[in-house]
Structure formats: structure tokens, C-alpha cells
C-alpha positions, 0 to 999 in steps of 0.5 A: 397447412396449405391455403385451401386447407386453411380456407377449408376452416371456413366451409361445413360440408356432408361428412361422406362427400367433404373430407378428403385428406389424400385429393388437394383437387377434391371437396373438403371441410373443417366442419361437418354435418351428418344426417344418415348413419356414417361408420365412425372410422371412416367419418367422424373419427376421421375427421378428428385427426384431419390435420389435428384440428378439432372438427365439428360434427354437426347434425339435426336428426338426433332429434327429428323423431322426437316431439320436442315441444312439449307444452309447459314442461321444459324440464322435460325438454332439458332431460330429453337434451341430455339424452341427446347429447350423450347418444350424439357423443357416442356416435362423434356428433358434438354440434347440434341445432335448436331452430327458433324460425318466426312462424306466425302460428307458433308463440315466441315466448314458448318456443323460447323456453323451450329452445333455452331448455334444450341448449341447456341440455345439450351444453351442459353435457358437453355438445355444443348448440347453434340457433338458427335461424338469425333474423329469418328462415330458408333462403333469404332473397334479401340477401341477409347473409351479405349485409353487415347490419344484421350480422355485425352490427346488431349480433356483434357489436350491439349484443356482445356476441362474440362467437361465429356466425354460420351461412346456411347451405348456400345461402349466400350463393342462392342471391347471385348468378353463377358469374358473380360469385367471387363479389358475392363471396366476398360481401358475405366474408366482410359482413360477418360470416364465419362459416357456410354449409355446404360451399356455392360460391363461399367454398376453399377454392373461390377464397384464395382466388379472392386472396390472391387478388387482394379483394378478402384480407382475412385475419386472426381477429375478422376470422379467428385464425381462420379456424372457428372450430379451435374456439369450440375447445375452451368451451369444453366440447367433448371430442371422441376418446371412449372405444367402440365397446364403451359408446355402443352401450350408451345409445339407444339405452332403457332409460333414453327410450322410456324419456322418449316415449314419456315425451311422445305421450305427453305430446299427443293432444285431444282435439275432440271427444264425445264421451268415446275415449278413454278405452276401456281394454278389460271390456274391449273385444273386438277393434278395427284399425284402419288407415294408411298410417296405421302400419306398415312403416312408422309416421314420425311427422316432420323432417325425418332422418333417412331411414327412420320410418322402418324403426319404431312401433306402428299405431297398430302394433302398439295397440295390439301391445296395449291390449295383449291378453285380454282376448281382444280381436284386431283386424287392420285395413289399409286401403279404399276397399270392402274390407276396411268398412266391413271390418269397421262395422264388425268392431266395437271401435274402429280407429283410423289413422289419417295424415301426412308423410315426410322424407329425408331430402335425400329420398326426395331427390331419389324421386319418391313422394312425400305431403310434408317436410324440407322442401315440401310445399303443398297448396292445401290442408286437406288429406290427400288421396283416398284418405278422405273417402276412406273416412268418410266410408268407416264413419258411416259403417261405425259410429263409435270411430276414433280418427288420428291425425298423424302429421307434420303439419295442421291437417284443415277438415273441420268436418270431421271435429263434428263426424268423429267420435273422438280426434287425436293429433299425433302431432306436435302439441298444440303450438301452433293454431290450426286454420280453419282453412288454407286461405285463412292462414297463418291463424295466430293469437297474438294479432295486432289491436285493432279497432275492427271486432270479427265479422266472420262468414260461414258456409254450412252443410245444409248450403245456407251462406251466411255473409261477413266482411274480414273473410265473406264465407269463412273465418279468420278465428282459428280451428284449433287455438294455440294451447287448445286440448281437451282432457278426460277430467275438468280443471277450474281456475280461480282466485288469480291474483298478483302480489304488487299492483305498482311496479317499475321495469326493474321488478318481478311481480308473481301471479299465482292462481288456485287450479282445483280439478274438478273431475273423477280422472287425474289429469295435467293442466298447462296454466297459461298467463297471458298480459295485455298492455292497455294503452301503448305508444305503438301499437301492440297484440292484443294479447301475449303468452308470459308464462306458463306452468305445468302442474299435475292433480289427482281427481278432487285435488287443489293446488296454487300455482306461482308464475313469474313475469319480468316486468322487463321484458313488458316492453315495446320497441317505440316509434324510434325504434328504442326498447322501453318499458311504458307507464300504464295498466297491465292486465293478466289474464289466466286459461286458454285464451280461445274462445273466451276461455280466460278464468281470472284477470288481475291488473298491475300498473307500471309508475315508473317509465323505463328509458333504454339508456337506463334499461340496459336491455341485453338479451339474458340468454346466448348460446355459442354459435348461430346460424345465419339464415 
């Protein structure tokens, strides 16, 4: 191997644009990364045998048009997983990517079990997972990725990490100008980084000239013989081996597609409902839907794959499916026109199908538009365009009017929770809280005590103003909460309580609760746990998510439910900036935590302070690679 192609070892490039075995002079890689289809001959297959070095082939799109967090199932995450994996495998894709950016909307808690579900999924049957991204999202202007603080000493030398760390696509490139690439470069080697996507600045032709001036010194031990792929080996990746006869029949199998379609279902949420809703299709003649989202292409929300918005099954071809001999009449309108409130007013119920749309990158830079998705920033919440007219047109021709949100992010038009008939979020579950609006945002849960109640403002529709303090005329309290959904049954919480009322840091304490559904339909509910500290050295949330628990009853059925909280993981970071475990009342608190609508408390004291030294606060969880931001 010559130089370049060692330095090459160090670089993640496009599978189509980065591997190059004839052309010294051209773009190459030792890993890859794929977000389109690419025949295996020519791209991952190929990429096994450059130089006999095991290679990665890393993509994000396995998962894009899945819904992957589905609240208080992360079993259902883990299945999902292993689907993934086995279809990545057959296409030669062994590398993929769990992203756990901080976004103030979402909980950290769940967005962990989730992300520690899928890894599991994924490593457990033989595909390799990367977290990304470490101690930030996007490009860093902070320069992150040239900083041994984050990298080295905390991830290496504090936690034991002890695989490769990755640069995002440019990253280290985007915090200089072109003429200092080589000293950039070189701060980004020394500080930890292993690999970059994409080249700038880090790529195989700027190492050698930084080696050759004796500025990089790169070794065996700073950077794995200069091939982290060949670690990926003991970790028992899968590599292709199986004919194209043989992995052909393992993607896009029954079994893949009827998991996939039990976690969409799962992952639609109920935002309102005035008695509209569930349909009855044997007594159903005569439907309407309308909307630019309703067919024509398939929505999948966010961060679509190239392509994808031609597969699937659109909102008004499924419910023509649905609805398949029982003589029911459809009519689809798309547009502002006579013919969507002439249709809507024909029907016994009119569903319109609102929201935004997203694109691959590549499309984007093609020229064509899109409201949502990788690089897609928007100065507001609202439905662009005609949708709201549109809207607002069918509602008054028909009040039974069922409206589906179908987004990759939180659509802001709080009038329309009180115009529907019915709303539904074909949307991620409610993880995140919706704002009331823009300005209002991010909306979170987990807020900071502070020693001010809310004193909110509000505009309403007959033009009263009604003046407060934190936002004059509007509200910092969310429009939709965090875990908010309503069901077509009724669920009481009662009897909570937890089996120890004295414990240390080293304890486990279980807090069950009795769920008894109150209703005449069968239904799921997700048993949130929330804890607040009641007096802390620092200041902490007001509240915080600590378990959760998915348990499914029939109409009139009771069930106790056990969740557990490490009493571990309960600690602050103090004014030293140490991880401890205080003395003190804990409060538990069961339901959803809107609106007041927590069902039962418990308390517990901790008696027995927790030093960090006595501790030994490691994070229980790793996996094996870890994008740097």
C-alpha cells in the first residue's frame, strides 16, 4: 500500500464518487457511505476487495421511512433493529447510525432507550452502530472536532472508550478558511479523530503533505495502523459472502413489511377527537379526501432516502383498501378549487391531509423544494401555501372533517385542535412537545425550577387580549406536551407506590402502579414515572422522565405495573462540576405530566450521600464507534 492509500484508511467517502482502485490522482476511501441504491458489483461488493481490507459501508436510509420512536416499546425498536440489519447485510451495508443530537423538545431518557434498543438490534446481528452526534449536532463553530478535551480526554481517557471516533462530513474543514487546512488538519489528527466523512481539509492527499513535513506523526497506537476498519473485524461485522440469489429474498420480506407497518401504526397519535373517530367502514358510504399529502407520492415526513416518496401506500390508497367491498364511494381532491369543498360536502366525512414535505439532499441540490428535512430551515410552523385555505374551505362545507397532520416536524395552528372533528399526527409519537408557536419554542417539560409560577398571555378569536408577563400575548406552555395523545378508551392510574422509602445511591427501588382501563374499546397506555428532587445543591428540572412502561388492556381489565428507577442514576453534577448522588426527598410521580395530569405520587429519601470517588459513575452502556459532531 502506498501512502495515500494508507491515509485513505482515514477518510469515509460517497460509495459512487470514493472508490477508485485504478486513478492514484482520484477521490478514495476506506470507508463508505451510502444513501441511494448502488448495484453491488460496482459498489459494496467492490469496495470488500480494495486491497483486501475489510471496508464499511455505512448508511443512514435503512431507517429513514421508519418511525423509530415508538413511545414505551423498545422491544418493538429492537425487532425493527434486527430487520434492518438483516436487509443492510443483504445489500452489503454493515455500518449504520443511531443520532441522539440534544434537542430541548425531546427527553433524554427516552430517546436513550430507544437508541440503546436499536444498537442492540443492529449489533446483536452482525451490523456495526455508531452514535453520533458526540457533545453536539451539525457543524460545530466551536471547533469541537479539533479540541482533545471532548474527544480524548473525557470519551478516551475518562470513559474507557477504546474505539474510533468520526468527524462528520466536513466538519473540521467547515471551522477554517481554505488557506489554513493543513494546521486545521493536523489539530483535528492529534485531538482524537480517527475518521472524516467526506474529505475538506482532512482527506489523503493533505496527510502525507502534513507527514512529510513532519508536522503529523501517526502510529499504530494514535491511529490503529492507520486502518480502524480492521478493529471492526474482532467485533464480528458481517462482510458479504452469501450470492445475489440468496440475499435478494431477504429484503423487503412479509415478515419486514408487516413489523414495519405495526410500528407506523403504532407510532400514529391522537391529538383531538370529538366523538368522530373510530370510523365505522360497515356504516360508511360516502368519504372524501383531500389534501396535497393524500396521494400522488408517499409523505414519510423527515430525512427521506432518494426515491422514496414513489414507494409506498398513499393516505388515499390505503383507505380505499381499508374500505374495500363495502360499497363505500371515495372521491380525491387535491388542490384550492370547487372541487374539494364540493366533494367535501357530498361526503359523510371529509379527511384532509395537511403537512410538510422533505427531500434527499441530493434532490435539494438538484434545485427542487422542500418545507422540512437536511438542510431545510423554515421561519415558521405553519402550513405553507394554500394548505390553510384549503382547510379552512372544507371545514365549513363539512363539519364531520377529520385533518391529518403529515410532517417531519410540529405543524404550529392551534386553530384547528378547536375547528376539527378529529386530528391525527402522521408524525413521530409525541417525543417532542409542540409550541404553541414559533416564537415559543423549543417547548420542553424538563425546565429548570424556578421561583416564578407562569403568567401567560393570550389573543382570542373575538380580538380580547388578555396581557401577561413571560410571553405578553401568548404562552410558554406547550400546545401538545411531551407524551401527549388521547385514546378511544379511558385509563385510571392508582394505588402507586414504591417498595423502599429509605435508600442509598447503590439501590434499585420499583414503583408499581394499577392501570385499570375504564372504557368500552381495548387500548394501550404508556405508564410514564416521572421523579423530582425536592431540595438539590444546584439547580435542577422541575421534573424528569425515569421510566416507562407499555401495557395493553382490554375494556374493564386491571393490570399492576412495575417500573424500575436506579436510584443511581438520580444524581446532579455539583458545583465542582462532580457527579453525586445527594440526601434527600425524591418524589415519584405517575401519568402524563400536562396539564396536571399526574394520577399518584409516592416519595422515597436517599440517607446515605454518594461521593464520586465512592461512585464509580461509568456510563453502563457503550457501543463501538462514535461520530464526533
Amino acid at each position: 500500500m502506498t501512502l495515500e492509500e494508507k491515509v485513505a484508511q482515514l477518510m469515509q467517502g460517497d460509495i459512487s464518487n470514493w472508490l477508485n482502485t485504478t486513478t492514484s490522482g482520484e477521490t478514495k476511501a476506506g470507508q463508505f457511505y451510502v444513501g441511494y441504491p448502488v448495484p453491488r458489483g460496482t459498489g459494496t461488493e467492490r469496495a470488500q476487495k480494495y486491497l483486501g481490507i475489510p471496508a464499511l459501508a455505512q448508511t443512514e436510509a435503512s431507517t429513514r421511512r421508519s418511525r423509530m420512536r415508538a413511545p414505551g416499546n423498545p422491544e418493538r425498536v429492537y425487532e425493527l433493529a434486527k430487520a434492518v440489519a438483516r436487509e443492510s447485510l443483504a445489500l452489503g451495508v454493515n455500518h449504520l447510525v443511531v443520532d441522539l443530537a440534544r434537542e430541548l423538545r425531546c427527553d433524554a431518557r427516552l430517546a436513550g432507550e430507544i437508541g440503546h434498543a436499536f444498537v442492540k438490534g443492529l449489533q446483536g446481528h452482525g451490523v456495526a452502530a455508531a452514535v453520533k452526534h458526540f457533545a453536539g449536532a451539525g457543524t460545530p463553530e466551536g471547533g469541537l472536532n479539533t479540541a482533545p478535551l471532548l474527544i480524548t480526554e473525557i470519551r478516551k481517557k475518562k470513559w474507557g472508550y477504546k474505539y474510533h471516533a468520526k468527524c462528520e462530513i466536513c466538519n473540521a474543514h467547515g471551522v477554517c478558511e481554505p488557506g489554513v487546512m493543513g494546521a486545521v488538519t493536523m489539530y483535528a489528527l492529534t485531538a482524537g479523530n480517527h475518521v472524516e466523512m467526506g474529505g475538506g481539509s482532512f482527506n489523503y492527499r493533505t496527510i502525507p503533505e502534513l507527514i512529510a513535513a513532519g508536522s503529523v506523526t501517526l502510529t499504530p497506537q494514535s491511529h490503529g495502523s492507520l486502518s480502524p476498519s480492521a478493529r471492526w473485524v474482532s467485533l464480528r461485522i458481517h462482510f458479504l459472502s452469501a450470492p445475489e440469489s440468496q440475499w435478494t429474498k431477504r429484503i423487503h420480506s412479509a415478515e419486514a413489511v408487516a413489523l414495519a407497518r405495526k410500528v407506523d401504526a403504532e407510532s400514529i397519535v391522537l391529538l383531538e377527537n370529538n366523538g368522530v373517530l373510530p370510523l365505522n367502514k360497515k356504516k360508511l358510504k360516502r368519504i372524501a379526501v383531500v389534501g396535497p399529502m393524500a396521494d400522488g407520492f408517499m409523505n414519510y415526513g423527515d430525512y427521506v432516502a432518494k426515491g422514496s416518496m414513489w414507494r409506498g401506500v398513499t393516505p388515499f390508497a390505503g383507505i380505499k383498501s381499508a374500505l374495500e367491498g363495502t360499497g363505500a364511494k371515495f372521491t380525491y381532491a387535491k388542490r384550492l378549487r370547487a372541487l374539494p369543498v364540493a366533494a367535501a360536502r357530498a361526503a359523510e366525512v371529509a379527511v384532509v391531509i395537511v403537512g410538510t414535505w422533505s427531500r434527499d439532499q441530493y434532490e435539494l441540490w438538484a434545485g427542487l423544494n422542500a418545507t422540512t428535512g437536511e438542510h431545510v430551515d423554515v421561519e415558521s410552523l405553519k402550513l405553507v401555501g394554500a394548505q390553510a385555505p384549503l382547510l379552512n374551505a372544507v371545514l365549513e362545507a363539512n363539519p364531520n372533517t377529520i385533518v391529518v397532520f403529515s410532517s417531519g416536524k410540529p405543524i404550529t395552528e392551534p386553530w384547528i385542535s378547536s375547528a376539527a372533528s378529529a386530528l391525527v399526527q402522521q408524525f413521530y409519537p409525541l417525543s417532542v412537545s409542540f409550541p404553541h408557536d414559533v416564537g415559543t419554542s423549543p417547548s420542553f417539560y424538563d425546565y429548570l425550577k424556578g421561583g416564578r409560577p407562569i403568567d401567560a398571555g393570550a389573543i382570542f378569536d373575538n380580538g380580547t387580549l388578555v396581557f401577561g408577563h413571560q410571553y405578553v400575548l401568548n404562552t410558554p406552555k406547550p400546545l401538545c406536551p411531551f407524551c401527549f395523545g388521547r385514546s378511544y378508551t379511558t385509563v385510571s392510574l392508582s394505588d402507586v407506590a414504591v417498595d423502599k422509602t429509605n435508600v442509598t445511591a447503590s439501590d434499585t427501588i420499583t414503583v408499581s402502579v394499577t392501570v385499570t382501563n375504564t372504557g368500552k374499546l381495548a387500548g394501550a397506555e404508556v405508564v410514564q414515572v416521572y421523579e423530582t428532587d425536592q431540595v438539590a445543591s444546584v439547580v435542577v428540572p422541575n421534573m424528569e422522565l425515569k421510566g416507562f412502561k407499555t401495557v395493553f388492556l382490554k375494556a374493564g381489565e386491571r393490570k399492576k405495573v412495575r417500573v424500575e428507577i436506579d436510584v443511581g442514576g438520580l444524581g446532579v453534577f455539583n458545583v465542582r462540576s462532580k457527579y453525586v448522588v445527594e440526601k434527600g426527598q425524591f418524589v415519584v410521580k405517575v401519568g402524563q405530566h400536562d396539564s396536571g395530569n399526574i394520577q399518584g405520587t409516592a416519595s422515597f429519601w436517599v440517607v446515605e450521600a454518594q461521593l464520586p470517588d465512592t461512585l464509580g459513575f461509568v456510563p453502563e452502556r457503550s457501543v463501538e464507534s462514535a461520530n464526533t459532531a
